[in-house]
Every structure is written in structure tokens, then in C-alpha cells.
N, C-alpha and C positions, 0 to 999 in steps of 0.2 A: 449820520443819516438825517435828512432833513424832516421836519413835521411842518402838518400846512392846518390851518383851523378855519373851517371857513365859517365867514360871518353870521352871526345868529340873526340879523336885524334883513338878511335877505328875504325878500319875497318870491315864492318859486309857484310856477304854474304852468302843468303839465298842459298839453296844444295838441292834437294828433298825439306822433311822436317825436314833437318837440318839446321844449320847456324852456320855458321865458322866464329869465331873471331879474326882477325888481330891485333895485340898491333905491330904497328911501329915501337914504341922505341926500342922492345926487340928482334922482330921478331919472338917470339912465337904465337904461335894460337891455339886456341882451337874451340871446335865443343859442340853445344848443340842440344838436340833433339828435336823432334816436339815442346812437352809441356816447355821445358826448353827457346825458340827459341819463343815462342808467350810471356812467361811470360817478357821476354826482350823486346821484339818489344814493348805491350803495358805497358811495365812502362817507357821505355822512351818516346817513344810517350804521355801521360800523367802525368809523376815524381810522379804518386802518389800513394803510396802500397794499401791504401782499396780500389780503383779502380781499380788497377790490380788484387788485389784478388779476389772480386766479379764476373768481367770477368772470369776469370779461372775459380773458381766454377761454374758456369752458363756453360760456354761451356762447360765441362768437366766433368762437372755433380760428383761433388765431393763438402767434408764439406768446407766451409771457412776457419775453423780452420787446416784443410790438407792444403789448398794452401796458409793459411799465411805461413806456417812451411816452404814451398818448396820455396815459392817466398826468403823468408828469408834466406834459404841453401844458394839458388842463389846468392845473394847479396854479402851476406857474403863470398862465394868463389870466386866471382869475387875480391872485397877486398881483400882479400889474395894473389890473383893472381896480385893483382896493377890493377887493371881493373877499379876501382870505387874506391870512396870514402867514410867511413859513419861518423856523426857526431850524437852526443847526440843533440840533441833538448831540 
């Protein structure tokens, strides 16, 4: 199972319901949406994917197998972007 950590030194700032990501190092930022922008807030809030995905579905009133997929997008573009970390377990 993979684990993802995302970076401590991120700048996060809630917009409407967006949320704008600061990387200090690079000075780029990005913006996520409502549902992109809760799915961050409670995995770090918790570090834990079936808990965050459970949430999502439940709020969102969608399958858990949809918001593994999306929490997973997430992660994984954050990774790409240097934003996070993921490691094999």
C-alpha cells in the first residue's frame, strides 16, 4: 500500500471554496477546488486515505471507489508537483 506525506513547509489558504497552495521553495502555487480542498484539509488533518475517503463519500454522496480514484489523482499530482511524498509500504 502506498503512503503519501505531504510537505510540512506548504503554505495553505482557504479562497471562497478554493484553496491556494504556496510551495515556498519554488514560489509556485496552485489552487484546488471545493472537493479537491476538503480532500487535503482531512487527509492531513488525519494522514489517513480510508478515512479520508469515507468522508468524501459520505459528504458527497458519491462511491468510495470514485473518491479513492480522486483522493489518489490528488496525491499523486501533488507528488509530481514536489508537494508530497509517497512511499511503498
Amino acid at each position: 500500500m502506498q503512503t503519501y506525506r505531504i510537505s510540512e513547509q506548504l503554505l495553505l489558504q482557504a479562497v471562497n471554496e478554493e484553496m491556494v497552495i504556496l510551495d515556498p521553495d519554488s514560489g509556485r502555487y496552485f489552487t484546488l477546488n471545493e472537493v479537491g480542498s476538503e480532500m487535503l484539509g482531512r487527509f492531513r488533518e488525519k494522514g489517513d486515505i480510508d478515512d479520508t475517503v469515507a468522508y468524501i463519500a459520505s459528504r458527497y454522496e458519491v462511491g468510495e471507489e470514485t473518491a479513492r480514484r480522486d483522493l489518489l489523482a490528488l496525491l499523486d499530482d501533488l507528488v509530481t508537483h514536489g508537494l508530497a511524498e509517497a512511499d511503498s509500504a
